[in-house]
ZAMI-28101 format. One record per residue: residue number from 1; z, x, y of N, C-alpha, C, O, CB in turn. Coordinates in nm, 4 decimals. Glycine has a CB too. Example, Ala and Ser with C-alpha at 12.3 -4.5 7.8 and 13.67 -1.06 7.14 Angstrom:
BEGIN
1_0.7800_1.3190_-0.5690_0.7800_1.2300_-0.4500_0.7800_1.3200_-0.3300_0.8465_1.4236_-0.3319_0.9046_1.1308_-0.4473
2_0.7080_1.2850_-0.2250_0.7140_1.3670_-0.1060_0.7870_1.2900_0.0030_0.8039_1.3409_0.1138_0.5725_1.4084_-0.0598
//
This chain:
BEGIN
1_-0.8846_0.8007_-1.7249_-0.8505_0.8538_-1.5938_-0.8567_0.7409_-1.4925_-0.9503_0.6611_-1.4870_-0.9454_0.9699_-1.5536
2_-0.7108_0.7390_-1.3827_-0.7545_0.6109_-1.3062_-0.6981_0.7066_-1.1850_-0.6123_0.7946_-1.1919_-0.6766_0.4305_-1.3460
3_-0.7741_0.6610_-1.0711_-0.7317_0.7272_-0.9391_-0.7209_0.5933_-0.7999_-0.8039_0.5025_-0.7977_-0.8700_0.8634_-0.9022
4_-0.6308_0.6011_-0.7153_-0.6009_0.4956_-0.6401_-0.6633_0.5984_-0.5141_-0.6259_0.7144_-0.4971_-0.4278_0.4295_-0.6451
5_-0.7431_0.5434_-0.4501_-0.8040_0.5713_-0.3018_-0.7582_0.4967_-0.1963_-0.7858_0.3767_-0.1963_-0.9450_0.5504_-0.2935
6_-0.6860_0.5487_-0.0955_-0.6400_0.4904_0.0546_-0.7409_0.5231_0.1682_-0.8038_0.6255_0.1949_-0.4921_0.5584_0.1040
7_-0.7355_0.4197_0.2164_-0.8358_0.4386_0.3794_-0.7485_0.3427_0.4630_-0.6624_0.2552_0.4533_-1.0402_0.3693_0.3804
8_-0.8509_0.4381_0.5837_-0.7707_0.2518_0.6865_-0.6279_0.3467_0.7657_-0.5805_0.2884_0.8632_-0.6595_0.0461_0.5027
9_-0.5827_0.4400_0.7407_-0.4764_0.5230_0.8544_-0.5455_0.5519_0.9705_-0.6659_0.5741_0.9834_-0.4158_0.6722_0.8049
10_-0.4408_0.5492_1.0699_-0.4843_0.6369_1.1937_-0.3749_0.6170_1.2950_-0.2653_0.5700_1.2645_-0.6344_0.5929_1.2601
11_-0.4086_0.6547_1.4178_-0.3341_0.6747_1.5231_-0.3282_0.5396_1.6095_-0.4286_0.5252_1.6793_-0.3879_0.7929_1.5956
12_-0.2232_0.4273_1.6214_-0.2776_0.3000_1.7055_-0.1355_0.2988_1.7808_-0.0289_0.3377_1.7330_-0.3300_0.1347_1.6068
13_-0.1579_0.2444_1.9121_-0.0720_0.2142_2.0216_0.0409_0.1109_1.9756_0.0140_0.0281_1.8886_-0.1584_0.1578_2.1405
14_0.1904_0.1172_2.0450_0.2578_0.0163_1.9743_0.1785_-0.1354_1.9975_0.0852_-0.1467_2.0771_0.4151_0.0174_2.0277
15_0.2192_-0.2241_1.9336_0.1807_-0.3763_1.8988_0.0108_-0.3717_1.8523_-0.0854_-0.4474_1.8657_0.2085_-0.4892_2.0559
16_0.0292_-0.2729_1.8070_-0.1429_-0.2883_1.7499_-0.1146_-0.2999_1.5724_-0.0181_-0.3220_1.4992_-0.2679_-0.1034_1.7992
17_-0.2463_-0.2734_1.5583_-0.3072_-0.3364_1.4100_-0.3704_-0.2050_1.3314_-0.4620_-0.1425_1.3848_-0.4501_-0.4700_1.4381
18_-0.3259_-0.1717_1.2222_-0.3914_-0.1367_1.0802_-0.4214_-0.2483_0.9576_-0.3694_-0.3455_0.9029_-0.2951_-0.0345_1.0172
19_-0.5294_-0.1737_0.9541_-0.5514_-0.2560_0.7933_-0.5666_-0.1358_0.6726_-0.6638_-0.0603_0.6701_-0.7261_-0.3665_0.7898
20_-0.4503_-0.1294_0.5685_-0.5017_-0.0349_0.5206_-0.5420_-0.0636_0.3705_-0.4639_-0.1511_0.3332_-0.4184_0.0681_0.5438
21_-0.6243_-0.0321_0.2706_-0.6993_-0.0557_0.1737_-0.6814_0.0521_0.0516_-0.6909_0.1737_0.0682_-0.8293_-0.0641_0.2293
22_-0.6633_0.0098_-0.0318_-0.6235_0.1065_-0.1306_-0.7180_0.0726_-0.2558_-0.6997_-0.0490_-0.2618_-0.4597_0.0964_-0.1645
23_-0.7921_0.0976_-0.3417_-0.9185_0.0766_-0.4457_-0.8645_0.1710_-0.5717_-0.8592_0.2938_-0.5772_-1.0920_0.1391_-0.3738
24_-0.8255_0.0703_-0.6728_-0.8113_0.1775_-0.7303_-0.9058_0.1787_-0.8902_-0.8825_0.0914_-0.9738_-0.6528_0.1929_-0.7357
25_-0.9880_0.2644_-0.9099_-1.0864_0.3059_-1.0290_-1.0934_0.3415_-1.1530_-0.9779_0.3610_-1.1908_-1.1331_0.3764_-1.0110
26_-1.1828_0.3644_-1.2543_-1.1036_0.4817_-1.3615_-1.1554_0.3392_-1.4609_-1.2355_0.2464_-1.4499_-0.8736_0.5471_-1.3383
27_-1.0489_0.3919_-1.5663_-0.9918_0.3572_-1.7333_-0.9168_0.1962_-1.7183_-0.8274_0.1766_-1.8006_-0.8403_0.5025_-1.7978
28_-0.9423_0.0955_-1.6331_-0.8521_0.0173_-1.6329_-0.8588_-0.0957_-1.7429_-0.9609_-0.1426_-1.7930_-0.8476_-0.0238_-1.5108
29_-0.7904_-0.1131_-1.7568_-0.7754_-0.2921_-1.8755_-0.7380_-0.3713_-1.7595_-0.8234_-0.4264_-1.6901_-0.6112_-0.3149_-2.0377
30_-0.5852_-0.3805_-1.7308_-0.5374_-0.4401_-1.6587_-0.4790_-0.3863_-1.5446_-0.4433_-0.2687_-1.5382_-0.4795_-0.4957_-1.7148
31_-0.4669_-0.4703_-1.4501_-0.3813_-0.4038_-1.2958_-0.2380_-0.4923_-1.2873_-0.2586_-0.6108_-1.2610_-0.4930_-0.4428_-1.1133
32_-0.1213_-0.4620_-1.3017_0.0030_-0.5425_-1.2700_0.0209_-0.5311_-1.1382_-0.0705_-0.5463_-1.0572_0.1280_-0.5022_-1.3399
33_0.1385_-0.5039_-1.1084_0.2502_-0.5115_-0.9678_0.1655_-0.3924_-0.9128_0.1263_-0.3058_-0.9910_0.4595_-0.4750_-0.9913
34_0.1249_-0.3841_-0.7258_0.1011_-0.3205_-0.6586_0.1332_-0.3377_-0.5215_0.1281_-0.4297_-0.4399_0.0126_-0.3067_-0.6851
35_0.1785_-0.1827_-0.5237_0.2411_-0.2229_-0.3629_0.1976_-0.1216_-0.2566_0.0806_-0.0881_-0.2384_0.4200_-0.2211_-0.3558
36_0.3024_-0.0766_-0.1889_0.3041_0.0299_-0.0487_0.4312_0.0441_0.0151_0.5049_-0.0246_0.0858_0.2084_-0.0204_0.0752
37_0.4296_0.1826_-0.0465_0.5330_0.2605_0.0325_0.5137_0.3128_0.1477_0.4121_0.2997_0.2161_0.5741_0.3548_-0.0252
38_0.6419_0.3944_0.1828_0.6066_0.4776_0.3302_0.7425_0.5779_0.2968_0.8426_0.5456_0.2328_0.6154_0.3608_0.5185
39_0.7094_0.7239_0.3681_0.7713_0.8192_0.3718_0.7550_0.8774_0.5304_0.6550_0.9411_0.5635_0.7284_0.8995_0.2581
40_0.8669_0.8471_0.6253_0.8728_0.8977_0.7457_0.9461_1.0281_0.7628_1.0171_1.0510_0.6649_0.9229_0.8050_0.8219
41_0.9519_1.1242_0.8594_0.9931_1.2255_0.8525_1.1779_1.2379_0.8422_1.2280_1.1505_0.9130_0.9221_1.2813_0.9602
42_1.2634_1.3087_0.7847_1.3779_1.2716_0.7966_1.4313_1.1610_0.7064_1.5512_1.1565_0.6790_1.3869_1.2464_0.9144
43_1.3493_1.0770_0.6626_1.3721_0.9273_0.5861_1.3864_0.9545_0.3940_1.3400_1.0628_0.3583_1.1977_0.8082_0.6304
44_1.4344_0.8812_0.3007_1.3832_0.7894_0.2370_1.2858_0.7418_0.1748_1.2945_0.6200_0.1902_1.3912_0.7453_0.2723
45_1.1589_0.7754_0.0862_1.0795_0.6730_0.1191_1.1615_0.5666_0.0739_1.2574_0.5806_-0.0020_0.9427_0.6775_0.0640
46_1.1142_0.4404_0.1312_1.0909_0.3017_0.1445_0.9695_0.2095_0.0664_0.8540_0.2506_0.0554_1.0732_0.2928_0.2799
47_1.0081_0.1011_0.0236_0.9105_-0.0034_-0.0128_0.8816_-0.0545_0.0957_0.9770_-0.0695_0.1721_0.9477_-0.1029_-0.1036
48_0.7943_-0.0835_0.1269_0.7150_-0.1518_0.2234_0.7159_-0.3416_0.1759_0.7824_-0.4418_0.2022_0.5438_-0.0665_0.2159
49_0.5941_-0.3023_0.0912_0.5778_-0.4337_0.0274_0.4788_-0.4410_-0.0960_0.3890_-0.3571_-0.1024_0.5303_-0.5296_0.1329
50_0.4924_-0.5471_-0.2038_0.4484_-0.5142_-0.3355_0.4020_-0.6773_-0.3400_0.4410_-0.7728_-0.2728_0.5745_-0.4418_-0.4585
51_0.2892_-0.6662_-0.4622_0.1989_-0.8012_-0.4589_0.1598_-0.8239_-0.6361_0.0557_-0.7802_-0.6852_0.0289_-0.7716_-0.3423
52_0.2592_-0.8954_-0.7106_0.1989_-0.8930_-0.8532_0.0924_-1.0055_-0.8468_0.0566_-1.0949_-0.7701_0.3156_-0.9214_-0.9786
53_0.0600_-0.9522_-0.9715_-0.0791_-1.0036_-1.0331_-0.1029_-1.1332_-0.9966_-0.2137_-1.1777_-0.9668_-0.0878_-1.0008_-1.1858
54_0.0059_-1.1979_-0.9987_-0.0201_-1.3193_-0.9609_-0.0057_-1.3829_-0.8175_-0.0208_-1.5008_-0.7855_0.0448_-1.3788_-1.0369
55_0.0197_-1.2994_-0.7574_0.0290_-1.3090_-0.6452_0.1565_-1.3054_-0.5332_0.1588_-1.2838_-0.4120_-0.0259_-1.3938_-0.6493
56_0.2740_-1.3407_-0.6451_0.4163_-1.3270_-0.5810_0.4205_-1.2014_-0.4710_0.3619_-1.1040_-0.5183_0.5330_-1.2974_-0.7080
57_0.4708_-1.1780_-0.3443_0.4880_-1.0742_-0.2693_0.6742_-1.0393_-0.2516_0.7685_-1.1178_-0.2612_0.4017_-1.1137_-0.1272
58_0.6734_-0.9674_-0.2377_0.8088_-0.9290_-0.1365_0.7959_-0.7710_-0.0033_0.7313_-0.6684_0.0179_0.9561_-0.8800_-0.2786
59_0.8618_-0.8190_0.0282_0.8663_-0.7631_0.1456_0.9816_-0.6846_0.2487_1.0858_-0.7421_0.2800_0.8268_-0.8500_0.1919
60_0.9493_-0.5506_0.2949_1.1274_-0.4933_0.3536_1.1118_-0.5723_0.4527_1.0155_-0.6245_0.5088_1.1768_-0.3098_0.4102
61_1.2727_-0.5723_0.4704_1.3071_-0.6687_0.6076_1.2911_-0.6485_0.7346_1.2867_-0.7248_0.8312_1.4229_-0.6961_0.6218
62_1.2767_-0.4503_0.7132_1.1876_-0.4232_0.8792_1.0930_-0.4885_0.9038_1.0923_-0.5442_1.0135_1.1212_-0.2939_0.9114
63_0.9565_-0.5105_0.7965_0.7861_-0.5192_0.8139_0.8125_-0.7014_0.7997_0.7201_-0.7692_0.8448_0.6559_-0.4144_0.6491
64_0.8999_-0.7566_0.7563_0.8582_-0.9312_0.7104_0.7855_-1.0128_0.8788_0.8047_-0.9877_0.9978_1.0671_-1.0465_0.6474
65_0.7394_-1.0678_0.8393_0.6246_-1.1309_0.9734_0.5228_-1.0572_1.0840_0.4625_-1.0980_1.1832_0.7129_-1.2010_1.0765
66_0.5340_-0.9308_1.0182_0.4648_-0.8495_1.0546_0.3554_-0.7890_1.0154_0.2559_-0.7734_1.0862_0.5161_-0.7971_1.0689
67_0.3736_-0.7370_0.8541_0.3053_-0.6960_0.7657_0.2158_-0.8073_0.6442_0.2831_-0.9065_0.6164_0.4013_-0.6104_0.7156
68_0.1290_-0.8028_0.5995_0.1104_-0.8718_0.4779_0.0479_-0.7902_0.3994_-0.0197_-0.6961_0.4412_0.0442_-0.9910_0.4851
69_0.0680_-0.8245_0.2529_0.0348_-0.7497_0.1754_-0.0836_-0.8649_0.0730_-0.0540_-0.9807_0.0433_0.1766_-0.6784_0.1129
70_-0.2222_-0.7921_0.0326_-0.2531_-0.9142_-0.0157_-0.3575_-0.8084_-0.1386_-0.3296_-0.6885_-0.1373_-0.3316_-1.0481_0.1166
71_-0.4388_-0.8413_-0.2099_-0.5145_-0.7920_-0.3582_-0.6558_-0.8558_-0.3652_-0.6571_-0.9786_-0.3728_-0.4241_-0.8485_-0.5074
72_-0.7436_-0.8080_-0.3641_-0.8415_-0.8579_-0.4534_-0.8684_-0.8560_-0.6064_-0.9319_-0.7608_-0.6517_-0.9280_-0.8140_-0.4126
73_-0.8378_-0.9248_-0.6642_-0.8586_-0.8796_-0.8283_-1.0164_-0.8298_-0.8628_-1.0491_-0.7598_-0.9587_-0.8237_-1.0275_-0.9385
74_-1.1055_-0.8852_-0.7580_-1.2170_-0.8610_-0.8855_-1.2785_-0.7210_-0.8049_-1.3996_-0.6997_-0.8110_-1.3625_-1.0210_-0.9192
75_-1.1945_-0.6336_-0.7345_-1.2270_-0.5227_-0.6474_-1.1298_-0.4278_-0.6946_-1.1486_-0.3122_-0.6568_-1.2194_-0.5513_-0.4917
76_-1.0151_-0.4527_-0.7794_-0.9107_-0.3855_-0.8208_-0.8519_-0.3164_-0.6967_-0.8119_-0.2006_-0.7082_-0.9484_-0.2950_-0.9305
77_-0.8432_-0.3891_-0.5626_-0.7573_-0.3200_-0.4099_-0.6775_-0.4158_-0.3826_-0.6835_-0.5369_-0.4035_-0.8479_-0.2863_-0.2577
78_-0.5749_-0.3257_-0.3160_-0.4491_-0.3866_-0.2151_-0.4705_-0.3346_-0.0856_-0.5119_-0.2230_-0.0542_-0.2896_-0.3419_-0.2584
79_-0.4267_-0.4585_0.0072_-0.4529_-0.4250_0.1145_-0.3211_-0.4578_0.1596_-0.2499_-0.5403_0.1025_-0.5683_-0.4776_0.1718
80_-0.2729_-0.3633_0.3098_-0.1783_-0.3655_0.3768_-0.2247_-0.4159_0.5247_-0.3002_-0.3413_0.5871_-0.1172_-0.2397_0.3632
81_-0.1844_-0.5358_0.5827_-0.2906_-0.5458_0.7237_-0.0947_-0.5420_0.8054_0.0080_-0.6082_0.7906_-0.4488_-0.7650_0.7504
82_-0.1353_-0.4330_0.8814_-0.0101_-0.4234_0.9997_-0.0035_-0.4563_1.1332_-0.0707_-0.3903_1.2124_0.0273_-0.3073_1.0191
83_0.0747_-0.5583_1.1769_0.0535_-0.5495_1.3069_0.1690_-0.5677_1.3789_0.2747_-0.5678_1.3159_-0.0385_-0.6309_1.3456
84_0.1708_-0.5857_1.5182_0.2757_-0.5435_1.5692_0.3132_-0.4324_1.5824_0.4189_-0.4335_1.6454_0.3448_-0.5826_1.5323
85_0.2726_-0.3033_1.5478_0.3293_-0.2337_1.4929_0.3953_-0.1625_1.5782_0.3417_-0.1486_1.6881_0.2685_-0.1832_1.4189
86_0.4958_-0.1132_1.5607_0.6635_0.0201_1.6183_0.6498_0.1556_1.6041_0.5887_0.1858_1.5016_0.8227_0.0133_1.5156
87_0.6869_0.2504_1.6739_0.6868_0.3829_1.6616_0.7611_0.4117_1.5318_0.7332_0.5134_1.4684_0.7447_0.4480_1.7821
88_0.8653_0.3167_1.4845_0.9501_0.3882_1.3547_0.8634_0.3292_1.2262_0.8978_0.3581_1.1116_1.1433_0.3318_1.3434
89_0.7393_0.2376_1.2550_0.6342_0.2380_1.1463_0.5531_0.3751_1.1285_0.4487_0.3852_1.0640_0.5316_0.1236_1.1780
90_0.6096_0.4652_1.1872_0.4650_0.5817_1.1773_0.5400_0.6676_1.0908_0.6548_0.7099_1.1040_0.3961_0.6787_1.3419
91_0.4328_0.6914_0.9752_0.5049_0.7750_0.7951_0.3730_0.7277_0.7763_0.2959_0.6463_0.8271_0.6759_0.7017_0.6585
92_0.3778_0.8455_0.6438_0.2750_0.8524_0.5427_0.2881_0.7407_0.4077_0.3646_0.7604_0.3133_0.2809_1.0053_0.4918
93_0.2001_0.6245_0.4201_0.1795_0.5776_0.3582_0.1550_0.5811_0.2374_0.0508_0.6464_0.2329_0.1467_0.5547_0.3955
94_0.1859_0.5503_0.1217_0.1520_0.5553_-0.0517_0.1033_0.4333_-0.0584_0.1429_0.3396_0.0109_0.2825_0.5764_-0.1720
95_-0.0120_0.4265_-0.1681_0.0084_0.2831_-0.2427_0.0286_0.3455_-0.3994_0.0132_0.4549_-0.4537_-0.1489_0.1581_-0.2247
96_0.0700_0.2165_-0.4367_0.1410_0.2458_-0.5616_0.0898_0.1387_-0.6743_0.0706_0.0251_-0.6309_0.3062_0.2366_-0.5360
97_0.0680_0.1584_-0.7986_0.0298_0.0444_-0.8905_0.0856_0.1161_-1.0244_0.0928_0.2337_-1.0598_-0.1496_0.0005_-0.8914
98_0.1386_-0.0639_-1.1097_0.0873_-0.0598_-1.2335_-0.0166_-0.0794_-1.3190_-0.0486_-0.1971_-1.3357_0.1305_-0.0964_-1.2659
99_-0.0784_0.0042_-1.3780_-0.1986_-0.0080_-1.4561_-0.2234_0.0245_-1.5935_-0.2163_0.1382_-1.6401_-0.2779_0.0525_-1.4016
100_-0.2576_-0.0970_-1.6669_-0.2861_-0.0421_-1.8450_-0.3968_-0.0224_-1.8520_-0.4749_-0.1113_-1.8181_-0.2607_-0.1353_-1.9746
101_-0.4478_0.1128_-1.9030_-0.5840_0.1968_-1.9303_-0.6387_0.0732_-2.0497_-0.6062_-0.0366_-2.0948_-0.5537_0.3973_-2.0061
102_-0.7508_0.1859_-2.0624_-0.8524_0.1046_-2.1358_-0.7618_0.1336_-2.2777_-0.7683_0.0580_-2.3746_-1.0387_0.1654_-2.1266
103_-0.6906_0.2354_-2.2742_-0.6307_0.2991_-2.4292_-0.5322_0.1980_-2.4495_-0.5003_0.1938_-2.5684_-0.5510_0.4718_-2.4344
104_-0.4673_0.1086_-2.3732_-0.3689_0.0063_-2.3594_-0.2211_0.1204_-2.3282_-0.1097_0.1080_-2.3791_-0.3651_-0.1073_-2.5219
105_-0.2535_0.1971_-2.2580_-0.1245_0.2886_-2.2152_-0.1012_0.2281_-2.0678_-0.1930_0.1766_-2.0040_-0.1575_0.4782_-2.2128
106_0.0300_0.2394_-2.0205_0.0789_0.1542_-1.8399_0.1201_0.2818_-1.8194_0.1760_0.3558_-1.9004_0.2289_-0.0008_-1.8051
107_0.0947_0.2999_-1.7256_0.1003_0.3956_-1.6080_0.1611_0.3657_-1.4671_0.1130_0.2649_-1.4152_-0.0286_0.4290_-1.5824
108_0.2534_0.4287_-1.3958_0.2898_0.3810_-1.2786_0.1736_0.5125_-1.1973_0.1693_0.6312_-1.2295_0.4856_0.3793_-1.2516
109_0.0918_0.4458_-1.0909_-0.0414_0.5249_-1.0546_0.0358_0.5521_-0.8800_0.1286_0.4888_-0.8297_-0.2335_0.4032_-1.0717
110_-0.0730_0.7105_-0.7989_-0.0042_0.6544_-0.6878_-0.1334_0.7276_-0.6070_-0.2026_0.8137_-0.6613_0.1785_0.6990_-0.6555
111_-0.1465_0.6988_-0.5236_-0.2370_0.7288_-0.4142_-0.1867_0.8650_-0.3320_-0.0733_0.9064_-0.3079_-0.2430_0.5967_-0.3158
112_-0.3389_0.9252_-0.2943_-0.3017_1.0289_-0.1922_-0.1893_1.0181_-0.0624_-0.1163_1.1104_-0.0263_-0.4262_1.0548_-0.1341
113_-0.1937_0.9124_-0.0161_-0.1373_0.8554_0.0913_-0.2385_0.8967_0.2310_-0.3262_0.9816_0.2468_0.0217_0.9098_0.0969
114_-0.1774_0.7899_0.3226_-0.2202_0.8469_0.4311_-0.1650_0.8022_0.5535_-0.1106_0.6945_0.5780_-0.3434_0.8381_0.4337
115_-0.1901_0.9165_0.6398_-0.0873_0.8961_0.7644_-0.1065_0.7944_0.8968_-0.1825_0.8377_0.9834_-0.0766_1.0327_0.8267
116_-0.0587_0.6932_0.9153_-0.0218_0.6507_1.0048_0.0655_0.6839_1.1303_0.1758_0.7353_1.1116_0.0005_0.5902_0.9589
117_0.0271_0.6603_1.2429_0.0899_0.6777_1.3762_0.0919_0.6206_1.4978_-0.0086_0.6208_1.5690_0.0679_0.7614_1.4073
118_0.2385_0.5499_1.5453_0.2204_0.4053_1.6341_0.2925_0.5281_1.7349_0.3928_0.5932_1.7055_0.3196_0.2087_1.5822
119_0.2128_0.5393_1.8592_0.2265_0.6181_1.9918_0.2056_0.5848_2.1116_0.1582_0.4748_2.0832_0.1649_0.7066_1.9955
120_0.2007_0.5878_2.2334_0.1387_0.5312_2.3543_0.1319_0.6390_2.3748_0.0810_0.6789_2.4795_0.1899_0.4382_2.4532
//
């Protein structure tokens, strides 16, 4: 059993800052590619931005110099730190991972999500 935990949403004024944190637990062997989506109302979801194992990132072309996406390996989390942030950044966040259990099975894993909201 592996479960991905998000924290770190909330309500912030435009050009402000989230950091959001995603941990994810359980059955793991290994952790591959992990990222963060977003699902706004009316929208799409969207990739945000994704961070493999080794560190390679990419990034949508809305969030680039804005967003970073970065991992701790020996914490098994991704973190999303936002800033700047725009009213059309406000959606419910996912994080998302690949993960091989202890059984050596890969799994695409996904988090509760959580909501973000850029308002004055």
């Amino acid at each position: 059993q592996v479960q991905l935990v998000e924290s770190g949403g909330g309500l912030v004024q435009p050009g402000g800052s989230l950091r959001l944190s995603c941990a994810a637990s359980g059955s793991i062997f290994s952790i591959h590619r992990m990222g963060w989506y977003r699902l706004a109302p009316g929208k799409q979801r969207e990739l945000v931005a994704a961070i493999t194992s080794g560190g390679n990132t990419n990034y949508a072309d809305s969030v680039k110099g804005r967003f970073t996406i970065s991992r701790d390996n020996a914490k098994n989390t991704v973190y999303l730190q936002m800033n700047s942030l725009k009213p059309e950044d406000t959606a419910v966040y996912y994080c998302d991972s690949y993960i091989t259990t202890t059984a050596r099975a890969t799994f695409d894993y996904w988090g509760q999500g959580t909501q973000d909201a850029v308002s004055s």
